[in-house]
N, C-alpha and C positions, 0 to 999 in steps of 0.2 A: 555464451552467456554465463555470467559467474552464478554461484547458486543461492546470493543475496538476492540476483535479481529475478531469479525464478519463484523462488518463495514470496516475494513483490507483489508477482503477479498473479498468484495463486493469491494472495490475501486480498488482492483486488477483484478477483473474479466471484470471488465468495462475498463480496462486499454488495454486490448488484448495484445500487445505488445509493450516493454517498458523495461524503468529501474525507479528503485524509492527510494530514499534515505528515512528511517525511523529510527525516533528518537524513544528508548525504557527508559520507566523509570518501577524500579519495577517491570520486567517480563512482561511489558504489551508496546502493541505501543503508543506511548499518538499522533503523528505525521509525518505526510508524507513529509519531508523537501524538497525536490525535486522530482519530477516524470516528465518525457520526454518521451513523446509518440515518436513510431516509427512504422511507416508502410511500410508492406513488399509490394512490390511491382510485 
């Protein structure tokens, strides 16, 4: 796994629940353009 995508997934794991809009170039994530946390309640 490249280390774009490991960081990915670390930002998603810390995200808990959510949406997140990601820009891809070249098979890989280069950016997270939007992310909105949401808490269940």
């Amino acid at each position: 796994m490249h280390e774009k995508e490991l960081k990915l997934l670390e930002f998603i794991r810390r995200l808990g629940y959510g949406e997140i809009l990601i820009k891809v170039q070249d098979g890989l994530p280069v950016m997270v353009e939007r992310a909105t946390e949401k808490i269940k309640l």
